[in-house]
C-alpha positions in Angstrom: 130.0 50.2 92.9 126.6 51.5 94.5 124.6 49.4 94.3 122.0 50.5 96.8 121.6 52.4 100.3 119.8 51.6 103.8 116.3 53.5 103.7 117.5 56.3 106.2 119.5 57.8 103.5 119.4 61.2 102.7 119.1 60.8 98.6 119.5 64.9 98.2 123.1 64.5 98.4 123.4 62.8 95.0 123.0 63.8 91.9 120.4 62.7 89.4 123.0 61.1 87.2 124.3 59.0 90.3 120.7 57.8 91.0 119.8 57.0 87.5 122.9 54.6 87.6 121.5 53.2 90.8 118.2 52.7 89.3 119.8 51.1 86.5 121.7 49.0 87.9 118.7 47.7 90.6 116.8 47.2 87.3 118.9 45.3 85.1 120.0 42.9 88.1 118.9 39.5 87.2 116.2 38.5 90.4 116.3 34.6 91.8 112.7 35.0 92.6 112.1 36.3 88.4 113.9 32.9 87.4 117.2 34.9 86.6 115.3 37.8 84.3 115.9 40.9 85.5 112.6 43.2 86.5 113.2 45.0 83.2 113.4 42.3 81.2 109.9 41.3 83.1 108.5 44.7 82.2 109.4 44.5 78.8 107.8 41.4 78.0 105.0 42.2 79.8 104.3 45.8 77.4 105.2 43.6 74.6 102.6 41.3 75.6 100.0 44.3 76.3 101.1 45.6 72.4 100.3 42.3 70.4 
């Protein structure tokens, strides 16, 4: 599974589909440092909060 590349990767050679996966996946990746919520469970709350 992709799950990410090095920085010196030439990101033309995929496909928009395969990058959406990646970002995806990067995304709903629970995060040690986010106390096991994933950034877009984060950024979720966080409109949530901004609506109420």
């Amino acid at each position: 599974m992709l799950i990410w590349k090095l920085k010196e990767t030439d990101l033309s050679i995929y496909s928009e589909k395969e990058l959406k996966k990646v970002q995806r996946e990067l995304n709903e990746r629970p995060r040690k440092v986010l106390n096991g919520y994933s950034p877009a469970q984060v950024f979720n709350r966080m409109i949530i909060q901004q609506i109420k």
